[in-house]
N, C-alpha and C positions, 0 to 999 in steps of 0.2 A: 504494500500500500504506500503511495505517495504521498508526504504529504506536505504542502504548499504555504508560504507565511512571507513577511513580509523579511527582508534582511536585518534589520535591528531585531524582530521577535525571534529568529533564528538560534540568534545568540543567547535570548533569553530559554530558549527553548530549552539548551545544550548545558544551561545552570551558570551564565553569566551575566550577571544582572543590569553592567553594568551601562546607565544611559546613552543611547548617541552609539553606541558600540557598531564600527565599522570596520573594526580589523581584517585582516586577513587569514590571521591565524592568532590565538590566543591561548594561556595556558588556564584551565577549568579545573578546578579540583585537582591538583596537582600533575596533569596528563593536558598535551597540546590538542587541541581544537584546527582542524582547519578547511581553507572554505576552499573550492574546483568550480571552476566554469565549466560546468556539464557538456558542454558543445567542443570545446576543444581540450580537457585535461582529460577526458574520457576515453580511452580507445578502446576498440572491439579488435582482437586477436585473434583472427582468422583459424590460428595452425591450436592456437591453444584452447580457441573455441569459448572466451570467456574477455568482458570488458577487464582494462588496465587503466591504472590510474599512468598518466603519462603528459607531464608538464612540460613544453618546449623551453627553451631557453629565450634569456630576453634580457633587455636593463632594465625589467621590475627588478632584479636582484640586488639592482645598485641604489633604489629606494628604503628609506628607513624597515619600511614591513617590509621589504622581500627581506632584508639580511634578516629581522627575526622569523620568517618564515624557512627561511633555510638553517637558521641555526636550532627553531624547534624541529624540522624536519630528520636535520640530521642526528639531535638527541635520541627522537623517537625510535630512529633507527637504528642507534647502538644500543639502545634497549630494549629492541623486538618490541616496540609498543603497536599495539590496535590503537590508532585514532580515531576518534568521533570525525565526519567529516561531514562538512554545508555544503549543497550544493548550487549553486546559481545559474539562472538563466539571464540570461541577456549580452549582453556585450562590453568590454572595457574600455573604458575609466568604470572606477566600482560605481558613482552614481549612475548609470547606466541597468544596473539589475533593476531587471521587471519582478522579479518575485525569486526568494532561494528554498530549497526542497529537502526534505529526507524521504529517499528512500530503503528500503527495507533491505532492499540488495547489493547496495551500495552503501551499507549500515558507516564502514568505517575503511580507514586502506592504513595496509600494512605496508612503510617505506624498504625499499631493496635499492636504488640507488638514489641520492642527491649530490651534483654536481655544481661547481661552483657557478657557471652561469645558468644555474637554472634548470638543467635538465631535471628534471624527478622524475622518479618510475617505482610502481607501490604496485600491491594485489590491494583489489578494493574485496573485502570483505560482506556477506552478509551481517546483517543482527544478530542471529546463534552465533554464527564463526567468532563473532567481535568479541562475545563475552566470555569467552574459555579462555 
């Protein structure tokens, strides 16, 4: 099940309360939060038969949130962490999201590589997979 909210309530969604909240990625309850443009961080892997979480490179990295989005990404992933992850529709600059989502099957993604400019590439996880 999908379900649909506005970007600020997202955050509150995920147990971050805090006003105006437009990050990109955030730390919640002691674990990173972070948010995917569903249209291009999303890929579908033909051979493996299963969507990937997979971020192009860019200068967002060279912005204040991209470095802490890369530097929670890469926490996450020395620590085998499951993150919570937002997902959005629309197009960037962030005020451009039309609406951001959870879905059930793309509960959370588990990071496998983050590279300095950017690239990231994760297994998005269902909501069972995410809680083990």
């Amino acid at each position: 099940m999908t379900v649909k909210v506005g970007f600020k309530e997202a955050w509150r969604v995920v147990g971050n309360p805090a006003a105006g909240n437009t990050s990109w990625s955030a730390d919640v309850n002691g674990r990173p939060v972070f948010t995917a443009w569903a249209g291009r961080d999303l890929r579908y892997d033909r051979v493996k038969q299963r969507t990937e979480f997979l971020s192009p490179p860019g200068d967002w990295v060279k912005r204040g949130e991209g470095k802490s989005y890369l530097r929670r990404a890469r926490e996450a992933m020395a620590n085998g962490w499951n993150c919570r992850l937002i997902l959005l529709d629309g197009s960037d600059p962030w005020n451009r999201v039309r609406f951001a989502y959870f879905d059930e099957s793309f509960y959370c993604v588990r990071f496998s590589q983050v590279e300095d400019n950017g690239s990231i590439r994760g297994a998005l996880l269902g909501e069972d997979e995410c809680k083990r």
